[in-house]
VEXPAZA-788117 format. One record per residue: residue number from 1; residue in one letter; y, z negated, x of N, C-alpha, C in turn. Coordinates in steps of 0.1 Angstrom, whole numbers, always signed. Each point is the difference from the previous one (the first is absolute). Layout:
<atoms>
[atom NUM, A, [Y, Z, X], [Y, Z, X], [Y, Z, X]]
...
</atoms>
This chain:
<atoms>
[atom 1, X, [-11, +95, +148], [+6, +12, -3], [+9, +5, +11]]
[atom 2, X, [+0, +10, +7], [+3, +8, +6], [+16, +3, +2]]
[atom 3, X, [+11, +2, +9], [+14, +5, -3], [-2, +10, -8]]
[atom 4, X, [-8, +10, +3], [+1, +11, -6], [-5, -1, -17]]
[atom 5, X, [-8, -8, +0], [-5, +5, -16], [+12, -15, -6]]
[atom 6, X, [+3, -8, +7], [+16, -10, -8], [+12, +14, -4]]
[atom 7, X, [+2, +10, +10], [+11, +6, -3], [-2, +9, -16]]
[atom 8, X, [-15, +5, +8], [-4, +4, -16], [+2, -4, -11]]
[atom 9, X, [+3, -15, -1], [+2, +0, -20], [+10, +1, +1]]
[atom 10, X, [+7, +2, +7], [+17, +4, -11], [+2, +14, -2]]
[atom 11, X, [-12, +12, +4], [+6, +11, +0], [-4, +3, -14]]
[atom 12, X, [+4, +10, -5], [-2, +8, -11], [-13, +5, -2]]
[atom 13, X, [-10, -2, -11], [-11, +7, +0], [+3, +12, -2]]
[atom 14, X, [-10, +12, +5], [-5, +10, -5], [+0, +6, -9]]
[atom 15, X, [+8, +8, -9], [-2, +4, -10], [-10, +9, -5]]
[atom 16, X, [-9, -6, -10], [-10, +2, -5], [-3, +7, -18]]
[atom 17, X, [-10, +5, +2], [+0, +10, -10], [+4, -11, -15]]
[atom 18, X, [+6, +3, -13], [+7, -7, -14], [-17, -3, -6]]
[atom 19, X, [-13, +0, +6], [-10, -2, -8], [-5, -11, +7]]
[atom 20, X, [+9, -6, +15], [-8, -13, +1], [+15, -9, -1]]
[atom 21, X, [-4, -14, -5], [+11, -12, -1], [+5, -2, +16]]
[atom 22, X, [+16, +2, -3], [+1, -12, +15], [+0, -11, +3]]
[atom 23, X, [-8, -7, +7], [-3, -14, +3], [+14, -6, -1]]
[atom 24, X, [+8, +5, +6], [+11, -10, +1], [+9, -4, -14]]
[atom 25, X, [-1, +8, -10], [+4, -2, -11], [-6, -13, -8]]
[atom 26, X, [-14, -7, +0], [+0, -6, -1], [-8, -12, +11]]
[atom 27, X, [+9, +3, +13], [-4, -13, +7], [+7, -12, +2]]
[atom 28, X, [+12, +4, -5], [+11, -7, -4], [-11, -11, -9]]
[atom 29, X, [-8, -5, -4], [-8, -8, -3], [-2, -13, +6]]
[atom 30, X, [-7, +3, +14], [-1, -8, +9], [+3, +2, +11]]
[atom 31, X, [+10, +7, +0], [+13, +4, +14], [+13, -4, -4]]
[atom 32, X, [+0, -8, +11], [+19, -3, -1], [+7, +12, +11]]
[atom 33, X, [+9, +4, -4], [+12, +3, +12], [+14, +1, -3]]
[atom 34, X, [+5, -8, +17], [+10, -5, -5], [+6, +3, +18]]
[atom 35, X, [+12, -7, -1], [+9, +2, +9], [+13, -15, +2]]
[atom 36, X, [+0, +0, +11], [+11, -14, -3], [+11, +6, +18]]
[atom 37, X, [+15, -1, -3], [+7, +3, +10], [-3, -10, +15]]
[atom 38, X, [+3, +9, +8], [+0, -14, +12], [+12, -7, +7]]
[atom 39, X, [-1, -12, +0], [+18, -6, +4], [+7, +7, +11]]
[atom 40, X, [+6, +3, -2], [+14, +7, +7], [-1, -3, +17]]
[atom 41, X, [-2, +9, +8], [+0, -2, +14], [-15, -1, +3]]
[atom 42, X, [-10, -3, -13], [-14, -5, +8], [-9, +12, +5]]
[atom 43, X, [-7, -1, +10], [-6, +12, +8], [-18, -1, -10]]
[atom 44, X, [-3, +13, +2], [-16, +2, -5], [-8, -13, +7]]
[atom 45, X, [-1, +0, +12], [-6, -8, +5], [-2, -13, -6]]
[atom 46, X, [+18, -7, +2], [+0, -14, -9], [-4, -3, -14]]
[atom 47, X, [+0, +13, -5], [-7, -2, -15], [-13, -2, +1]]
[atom 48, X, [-7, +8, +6], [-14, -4, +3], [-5, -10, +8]]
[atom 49, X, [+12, -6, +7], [-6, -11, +6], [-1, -11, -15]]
[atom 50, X, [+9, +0, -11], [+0, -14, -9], [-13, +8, -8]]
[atom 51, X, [-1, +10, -2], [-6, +5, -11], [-16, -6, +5]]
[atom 52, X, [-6, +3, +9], [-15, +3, +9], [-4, -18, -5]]
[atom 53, X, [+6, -9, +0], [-10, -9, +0], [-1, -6, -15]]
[atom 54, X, [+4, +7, -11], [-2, +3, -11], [-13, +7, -2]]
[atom 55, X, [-6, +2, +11], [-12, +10, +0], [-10, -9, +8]]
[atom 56, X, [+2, -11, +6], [-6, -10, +6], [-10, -10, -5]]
[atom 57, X, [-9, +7, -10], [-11, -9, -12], [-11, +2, +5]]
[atom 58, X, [-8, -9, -9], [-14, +0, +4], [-5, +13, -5]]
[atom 59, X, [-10, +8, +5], [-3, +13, +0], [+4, +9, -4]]
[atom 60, X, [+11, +2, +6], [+11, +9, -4], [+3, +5, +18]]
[atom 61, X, [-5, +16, -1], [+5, +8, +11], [+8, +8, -3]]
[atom 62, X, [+12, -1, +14], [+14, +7, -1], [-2, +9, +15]]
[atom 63, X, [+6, +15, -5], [+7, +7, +20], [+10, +0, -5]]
[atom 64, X, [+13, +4, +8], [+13, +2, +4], [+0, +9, +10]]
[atom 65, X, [+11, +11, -7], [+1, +8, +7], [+16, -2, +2]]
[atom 66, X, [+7, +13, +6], [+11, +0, +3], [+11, -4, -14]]
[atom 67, X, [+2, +6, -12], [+4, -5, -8], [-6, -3, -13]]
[atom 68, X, [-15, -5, +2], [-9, +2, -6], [-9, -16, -6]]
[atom 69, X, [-4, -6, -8], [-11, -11, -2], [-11, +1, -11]]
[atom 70, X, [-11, +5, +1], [-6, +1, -10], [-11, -8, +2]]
[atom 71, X, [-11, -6, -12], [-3, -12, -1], [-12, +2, -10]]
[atom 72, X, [-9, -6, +4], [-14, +3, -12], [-7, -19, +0]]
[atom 73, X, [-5, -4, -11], [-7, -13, -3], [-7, +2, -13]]
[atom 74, X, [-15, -10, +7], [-10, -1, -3], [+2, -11, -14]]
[atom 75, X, [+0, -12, +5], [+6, -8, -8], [+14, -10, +0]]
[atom 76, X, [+8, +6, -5], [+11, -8, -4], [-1, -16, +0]]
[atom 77, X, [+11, -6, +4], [-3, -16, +1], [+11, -4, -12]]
[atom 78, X, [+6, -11, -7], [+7, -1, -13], [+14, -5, +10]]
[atom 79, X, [+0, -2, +12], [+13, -2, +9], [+5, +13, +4]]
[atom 80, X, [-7, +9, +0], [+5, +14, +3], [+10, +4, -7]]
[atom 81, X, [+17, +5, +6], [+2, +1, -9], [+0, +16, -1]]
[atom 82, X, [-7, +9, +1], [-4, +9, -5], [-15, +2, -6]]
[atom 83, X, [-6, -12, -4], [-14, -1, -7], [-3, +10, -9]]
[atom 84, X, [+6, +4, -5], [-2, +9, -11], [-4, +15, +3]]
[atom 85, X, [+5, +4, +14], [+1, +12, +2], [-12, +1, +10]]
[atom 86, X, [-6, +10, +2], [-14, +1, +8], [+4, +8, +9]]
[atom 87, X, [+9, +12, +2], [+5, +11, +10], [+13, +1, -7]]
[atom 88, X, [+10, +4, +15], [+10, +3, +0], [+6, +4, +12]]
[atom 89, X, [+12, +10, +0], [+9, +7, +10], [+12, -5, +0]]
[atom 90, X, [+5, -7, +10], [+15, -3, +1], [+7, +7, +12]]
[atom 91, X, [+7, +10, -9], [+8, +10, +13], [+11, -2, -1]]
[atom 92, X, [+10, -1, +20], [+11, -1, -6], [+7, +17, +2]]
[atom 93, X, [+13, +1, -9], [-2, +13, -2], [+20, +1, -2]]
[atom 94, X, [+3, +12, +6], [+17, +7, +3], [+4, +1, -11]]
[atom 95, X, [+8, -5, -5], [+8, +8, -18], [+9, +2, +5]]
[atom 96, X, [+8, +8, -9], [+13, +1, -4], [+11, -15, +3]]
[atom 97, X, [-6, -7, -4], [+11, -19, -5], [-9, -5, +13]]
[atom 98, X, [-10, +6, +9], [+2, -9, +14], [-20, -1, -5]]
[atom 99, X, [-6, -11, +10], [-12, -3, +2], [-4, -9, -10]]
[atom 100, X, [-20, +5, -6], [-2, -2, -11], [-12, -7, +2]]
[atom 101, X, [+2, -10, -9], [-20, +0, +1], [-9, +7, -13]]
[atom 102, X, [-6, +10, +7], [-10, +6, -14], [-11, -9, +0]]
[atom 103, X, [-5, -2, -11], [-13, -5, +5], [-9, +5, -19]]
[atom 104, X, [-14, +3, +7], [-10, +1, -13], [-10, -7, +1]]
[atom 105, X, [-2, -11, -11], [-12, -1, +1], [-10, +1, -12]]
[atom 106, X, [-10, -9, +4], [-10, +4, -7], [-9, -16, -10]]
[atom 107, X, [-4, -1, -12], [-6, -8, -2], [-9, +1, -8]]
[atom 108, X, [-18, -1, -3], [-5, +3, -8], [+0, -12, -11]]
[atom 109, X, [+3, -13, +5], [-1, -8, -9], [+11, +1, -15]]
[atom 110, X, [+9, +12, +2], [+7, +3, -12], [-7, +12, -3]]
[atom 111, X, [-5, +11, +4], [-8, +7, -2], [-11, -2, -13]]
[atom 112, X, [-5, -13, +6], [-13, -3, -6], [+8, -9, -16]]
[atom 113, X, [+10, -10, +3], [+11, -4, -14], [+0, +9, -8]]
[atom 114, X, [+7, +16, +1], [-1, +8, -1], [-15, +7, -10]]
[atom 115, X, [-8, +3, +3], [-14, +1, -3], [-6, -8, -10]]
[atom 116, X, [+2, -12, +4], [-11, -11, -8], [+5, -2, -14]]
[atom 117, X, [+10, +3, -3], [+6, -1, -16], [-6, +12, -6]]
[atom 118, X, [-3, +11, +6], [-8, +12, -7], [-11, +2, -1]]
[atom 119, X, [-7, -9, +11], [-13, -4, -1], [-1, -8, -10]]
[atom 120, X, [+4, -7, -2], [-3, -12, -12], [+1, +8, -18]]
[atom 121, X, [+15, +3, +4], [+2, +9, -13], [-16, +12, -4]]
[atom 122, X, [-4, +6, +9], [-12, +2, +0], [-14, -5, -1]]
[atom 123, X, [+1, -14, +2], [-13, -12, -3], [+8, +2, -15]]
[atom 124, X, [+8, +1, -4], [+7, -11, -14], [-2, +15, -14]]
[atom 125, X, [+0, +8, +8], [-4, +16, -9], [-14, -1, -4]]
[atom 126, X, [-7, +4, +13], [-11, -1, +0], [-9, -9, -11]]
[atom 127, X, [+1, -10, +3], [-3, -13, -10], [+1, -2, -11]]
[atom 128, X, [+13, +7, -5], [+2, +7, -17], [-11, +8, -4]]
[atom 129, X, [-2, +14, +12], [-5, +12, -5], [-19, -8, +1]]
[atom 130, X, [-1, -4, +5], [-14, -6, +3], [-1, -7, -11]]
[atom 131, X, [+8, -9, -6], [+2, -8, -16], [-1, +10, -12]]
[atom 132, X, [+7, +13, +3], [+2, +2, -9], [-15, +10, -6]]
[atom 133, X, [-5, +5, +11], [-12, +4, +2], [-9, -2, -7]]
[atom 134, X, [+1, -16, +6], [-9, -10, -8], [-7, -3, -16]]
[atom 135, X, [+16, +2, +1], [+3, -6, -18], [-6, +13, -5]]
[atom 136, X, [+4, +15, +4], [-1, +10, -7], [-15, +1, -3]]
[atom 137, X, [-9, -3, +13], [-15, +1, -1], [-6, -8, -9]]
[atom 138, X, [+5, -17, +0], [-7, -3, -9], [+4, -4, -13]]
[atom 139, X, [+13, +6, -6], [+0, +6, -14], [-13, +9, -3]]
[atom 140, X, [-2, +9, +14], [-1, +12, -7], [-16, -1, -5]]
[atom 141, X, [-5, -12, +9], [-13, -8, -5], [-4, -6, -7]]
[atom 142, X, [+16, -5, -3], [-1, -10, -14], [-3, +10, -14]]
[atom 143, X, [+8, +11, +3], [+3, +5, -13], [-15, +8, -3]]
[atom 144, X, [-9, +2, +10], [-10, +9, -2], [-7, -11, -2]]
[atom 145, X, [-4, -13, +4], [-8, -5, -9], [+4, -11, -13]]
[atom 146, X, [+10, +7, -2], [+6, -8, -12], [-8, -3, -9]]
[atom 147, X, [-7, +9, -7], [-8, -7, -10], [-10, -10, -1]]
[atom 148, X, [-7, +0, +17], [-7, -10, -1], [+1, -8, -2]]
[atom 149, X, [+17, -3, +9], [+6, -15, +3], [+5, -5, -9]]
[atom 150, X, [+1, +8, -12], [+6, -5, -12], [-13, -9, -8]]
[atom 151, X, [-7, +6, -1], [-19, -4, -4], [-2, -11, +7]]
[atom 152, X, [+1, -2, +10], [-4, -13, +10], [+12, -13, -2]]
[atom 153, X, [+13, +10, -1], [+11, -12, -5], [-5, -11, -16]]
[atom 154, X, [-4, +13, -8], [-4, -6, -14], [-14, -10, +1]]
[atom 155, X, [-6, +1, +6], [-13, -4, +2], [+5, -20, +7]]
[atom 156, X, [+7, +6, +8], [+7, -15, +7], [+6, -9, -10]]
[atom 157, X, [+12, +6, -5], [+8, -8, -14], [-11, -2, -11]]
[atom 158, X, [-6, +8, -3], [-8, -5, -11], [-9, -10, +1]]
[atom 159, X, [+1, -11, -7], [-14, -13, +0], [-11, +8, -7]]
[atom 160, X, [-8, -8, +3], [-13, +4, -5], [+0, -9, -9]]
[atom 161, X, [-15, +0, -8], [+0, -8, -10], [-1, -15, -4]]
[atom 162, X, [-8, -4, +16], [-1, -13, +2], [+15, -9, +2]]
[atom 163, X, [+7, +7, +6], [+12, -6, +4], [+13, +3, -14]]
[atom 164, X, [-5, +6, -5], [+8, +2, -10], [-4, -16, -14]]
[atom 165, X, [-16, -2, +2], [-1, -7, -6], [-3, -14, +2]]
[atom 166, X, [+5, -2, +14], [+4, -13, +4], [+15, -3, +1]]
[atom 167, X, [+5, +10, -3], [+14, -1, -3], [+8, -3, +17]]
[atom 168, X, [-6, +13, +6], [+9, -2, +12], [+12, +12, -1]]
[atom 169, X, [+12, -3, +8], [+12, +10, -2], [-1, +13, +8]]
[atom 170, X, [+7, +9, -11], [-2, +14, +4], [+4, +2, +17]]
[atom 171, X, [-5, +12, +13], [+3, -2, +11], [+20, +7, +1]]
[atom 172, X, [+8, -6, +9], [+9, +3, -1], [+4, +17, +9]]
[atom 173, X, [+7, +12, -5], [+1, +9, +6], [+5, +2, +13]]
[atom 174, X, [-3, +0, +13], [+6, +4, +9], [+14, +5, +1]]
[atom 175, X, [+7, -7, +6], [+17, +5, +2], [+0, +12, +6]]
[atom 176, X, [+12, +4, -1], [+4, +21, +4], [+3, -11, +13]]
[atom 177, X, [-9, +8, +10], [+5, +2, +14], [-13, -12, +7]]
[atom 178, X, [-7, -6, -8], [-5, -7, +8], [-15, +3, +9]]
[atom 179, X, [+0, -8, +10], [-14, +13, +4], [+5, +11, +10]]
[atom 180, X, [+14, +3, +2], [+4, +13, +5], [+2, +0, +11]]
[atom 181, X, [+3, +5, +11], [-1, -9, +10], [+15, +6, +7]]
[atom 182, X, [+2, -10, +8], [+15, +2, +5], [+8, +13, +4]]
[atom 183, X, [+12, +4, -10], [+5, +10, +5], [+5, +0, +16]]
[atom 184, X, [-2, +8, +4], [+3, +8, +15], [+19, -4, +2]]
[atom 185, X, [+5, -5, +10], [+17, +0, +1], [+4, +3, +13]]
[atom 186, X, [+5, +4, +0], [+8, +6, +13], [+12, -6, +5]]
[atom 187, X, [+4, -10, -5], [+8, -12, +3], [-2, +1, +15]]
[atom 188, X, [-8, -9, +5], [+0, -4, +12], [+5, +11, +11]]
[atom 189, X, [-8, +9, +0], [+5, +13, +9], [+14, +6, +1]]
[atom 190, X, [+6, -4, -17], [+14, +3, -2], [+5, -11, +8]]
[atom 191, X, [-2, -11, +0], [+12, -10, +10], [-6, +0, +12]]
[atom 192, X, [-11, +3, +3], [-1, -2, +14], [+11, +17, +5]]
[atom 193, X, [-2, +13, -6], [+9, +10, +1], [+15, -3, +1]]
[atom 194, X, [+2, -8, -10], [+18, -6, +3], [+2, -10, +10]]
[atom 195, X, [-14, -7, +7], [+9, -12, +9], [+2, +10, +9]]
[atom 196, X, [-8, +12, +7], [-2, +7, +11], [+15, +12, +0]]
[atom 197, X, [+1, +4, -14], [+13, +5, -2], [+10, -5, +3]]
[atom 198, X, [+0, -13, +0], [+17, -9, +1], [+1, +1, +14]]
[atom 199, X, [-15, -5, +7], [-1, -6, +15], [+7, +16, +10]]
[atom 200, X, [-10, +8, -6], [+9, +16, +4], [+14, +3, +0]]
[atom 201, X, [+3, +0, -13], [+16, -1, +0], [+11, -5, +13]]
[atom 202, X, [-5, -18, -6], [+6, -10, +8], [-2, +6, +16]]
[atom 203, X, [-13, -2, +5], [+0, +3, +10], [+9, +12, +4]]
[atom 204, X, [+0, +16, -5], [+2, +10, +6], [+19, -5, -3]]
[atom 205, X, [+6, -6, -2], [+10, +2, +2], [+7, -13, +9]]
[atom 206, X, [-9, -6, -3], [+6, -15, +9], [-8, -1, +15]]
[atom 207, X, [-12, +8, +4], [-1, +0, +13], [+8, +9, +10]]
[atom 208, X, [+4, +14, -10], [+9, +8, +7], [+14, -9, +3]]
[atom 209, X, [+9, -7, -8], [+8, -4, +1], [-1, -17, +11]]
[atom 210, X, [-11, -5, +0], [-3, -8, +12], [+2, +2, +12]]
[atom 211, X, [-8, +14, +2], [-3, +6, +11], [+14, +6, +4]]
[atom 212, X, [+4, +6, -3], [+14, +4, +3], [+10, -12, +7]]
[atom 213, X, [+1, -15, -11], [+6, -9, +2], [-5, -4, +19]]
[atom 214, X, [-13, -1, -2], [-3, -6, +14], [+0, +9, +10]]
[atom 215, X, [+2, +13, -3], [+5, +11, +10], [+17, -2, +3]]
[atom 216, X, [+6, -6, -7], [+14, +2, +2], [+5, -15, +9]]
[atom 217, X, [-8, -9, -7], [+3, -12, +11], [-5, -1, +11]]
[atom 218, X, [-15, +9, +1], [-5, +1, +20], [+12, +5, +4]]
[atom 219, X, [+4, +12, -8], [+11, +8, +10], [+13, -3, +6]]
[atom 220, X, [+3, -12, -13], [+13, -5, +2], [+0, -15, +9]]
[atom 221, X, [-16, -4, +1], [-1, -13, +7], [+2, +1, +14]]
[atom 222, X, [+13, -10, +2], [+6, -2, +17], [-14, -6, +9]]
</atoms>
């Protein structure tokens, strides 16, 4: 990523016609941004000297610019301690209360947390409406050849005359439901949708809050 297109995400998008959504409304999804002050006296430079080898992983490319570090990876390693995030901008930046670190980044693996609980909820719909489909069609088969089945039911129960006069016992009625074959449930889809829901949750608020933590101790580490 380029100085120029790093400076770019902090600027304000384009205002755009009320008939398309703004992305950024909901990227807040799988975007963090955040900010943490810098210790008192410390220069842009020295911040990015602690910050940069936080960007020092296996396939993970970083430039540096003047007050600038942006950073893209392929695959995350579970030592990383930014694994989670696949792109990100850490700029340092002038306030009001002194020098800042902005930084945005980026993670699809909350993205996809995100997603997969509505996918599922969608296997878990589906599966009803496909059940319920089912059932509807073959009542509706049942009921149209009801009479036969009723004729072929009597024919079954009833002995004939040989068995009647050997004195064997009448045949026993078939139980309601047997024969039927397994209702459709949507169970599974629904917990697999809540483990992905919690893991989303959990994640989107405790990686932001990590990340920040380990931003504040590079900064503050002698």
């Amino acid at each position: 990523m380029s100085g120029i297109a790093a400076q770019s995400i902090w600027q304000q998008p384009t205002p755009k016609p009320v008939t398309r959504m703004n992305l950024r409304y909901i990227d807040w999804i799988w975007h963090v941004r955040d900010s943490v002050p810098l210790p008192e006296g410390q220069t842009t430079g020295e911040a990015l000297d602690r910050l940069e080898p936080m960007l020092d992983q296996m396939d993970t490319t970083h430039e540096r610019s003047e007050d600038t570090l942006t950073f893209h990876r392929k695959a995350p390693v579970p030592q990383d301690p930014l694994s989670v995030f696949e792109d990100g901008v850490l700029q340092i930046a002038e306030t009001a209360q002194g020098k800042t670190l902005r930084y945005h980044l980026v993670s699809k693996a909350l993205l996809f947390c995100f997603l997969l609980p509505l996918l599922f909820v969608g296997f878990g719909q589906l599966t009803l409406y496909v059940g319920a489909y089912q059932k509807a069609a073959a009542e509706a088969k049942e009921k149209a050849g009801g009479d036969k089945k009723k004729k072929d039911e009597a024919k079954v129960l009833e002995l004939n005359p040989i068995d009647k006069m050997l004195g064997a016992p009448a045949p026993e009625k078939p139980k309601k439901g047997e024969g039927e074959g397994r209702k459709p449930s949507a169970t599974a889809a629904y917990v697999f949708a809540g483990i992905f829901a919690f893991l989303y949750v959990v994640g989107r608020f405790l990686e932001p809050w990590l990340v920040r933590r380990r931003f504040r101790a590079r900064l503050a580490d002698a």
